[in-house]
N, C-alpha and C positions, 0 to 999 in steps of 0.2 A: 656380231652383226649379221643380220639376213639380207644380202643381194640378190637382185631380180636381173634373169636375164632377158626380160622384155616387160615395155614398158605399160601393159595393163595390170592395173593393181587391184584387187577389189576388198571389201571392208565391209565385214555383215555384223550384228550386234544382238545380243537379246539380252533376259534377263532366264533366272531359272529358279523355284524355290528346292532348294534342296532338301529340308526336311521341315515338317511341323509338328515337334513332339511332346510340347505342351498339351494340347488336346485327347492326346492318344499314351499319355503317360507314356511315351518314350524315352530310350536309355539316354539320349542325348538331354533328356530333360531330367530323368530320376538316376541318372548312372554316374559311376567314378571311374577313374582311369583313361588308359587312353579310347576313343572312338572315333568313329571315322564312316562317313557314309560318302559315295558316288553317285553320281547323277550323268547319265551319258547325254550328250546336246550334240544334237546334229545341225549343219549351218543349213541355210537355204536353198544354196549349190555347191557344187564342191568347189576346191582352189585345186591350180595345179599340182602344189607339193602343199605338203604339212607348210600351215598359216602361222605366222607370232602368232602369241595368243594373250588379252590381257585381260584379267579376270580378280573382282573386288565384291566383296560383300556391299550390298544396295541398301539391307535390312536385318538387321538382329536385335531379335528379343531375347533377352539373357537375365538372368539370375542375378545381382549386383550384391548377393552377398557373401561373396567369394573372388578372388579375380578372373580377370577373363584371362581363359590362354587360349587361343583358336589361331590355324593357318587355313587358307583357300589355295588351293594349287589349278592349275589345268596339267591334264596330263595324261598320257595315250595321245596324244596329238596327230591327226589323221589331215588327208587331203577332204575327208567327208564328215569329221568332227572332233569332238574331243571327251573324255571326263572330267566334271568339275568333281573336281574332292576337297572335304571340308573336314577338318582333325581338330580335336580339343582333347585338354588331357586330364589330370590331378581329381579336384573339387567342381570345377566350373559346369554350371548347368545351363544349356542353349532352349529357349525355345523351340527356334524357328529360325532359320536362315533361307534368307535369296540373296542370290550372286547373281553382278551383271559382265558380263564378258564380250571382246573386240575382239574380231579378227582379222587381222589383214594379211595376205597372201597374194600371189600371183595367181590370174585368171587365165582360164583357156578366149583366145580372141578368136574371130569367123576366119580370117586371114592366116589361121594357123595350118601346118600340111601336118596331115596323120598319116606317115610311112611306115607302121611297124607290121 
């Protein structure tokens, strides 16, 4: 569990396409094994300390004649962003994925003292 010690919270959102490799005959489209591509997302403002962070595929276009294996993680997690990372492994062929991802974290308030 993440506790705040004061009580402004803030909660920024977007979406991000992580790759489109249909078009471009990318590996994620014509490759086997494991793969795996990054996408760095920067929030709006920062949060005071590293944000939760909740992050879900929006969109995929995939190959259906094989199974899908795929995970989405956030990870590096920053007070100023994060990577979204998208993994598939075996046969499975992706198009195109976007990912939509939440954050909420603790904000800096005007009422705060900066003593360092």
């Amino acid at each position: 569990m993440k506790t705040f010690r004061t009580h402004p919270i803030g909660i920024d959102q977007g979406e991000t396409v992580l790759f489109s490799d249909f078009s471009n005959g990318g590996e994620m489209w014509t490759g086997n094994g494991p793969r795996e591509r990054r996408s760095p997302v920067k929030f709006s403002q920062p949060f005071r300390s590293a944000p939760v962070i909740q992050i879900g595929v929006s969109l995929w276009d995939v190959d259906t004649s094989s199974a899908l294996r795929a995970e989405v993680q956030a990870e590096e997690i920053t007070a100023e962003g994060f990577t979204a990372v998208f993994r598939t492994w075996s046969d499975t062929k992706i198009a195109r994925i976007r990912a939509s991802w939440t954050a909420i974290g603790e904000v800096a308030h005007e009422d705060d003292w900066d003593i360092s």
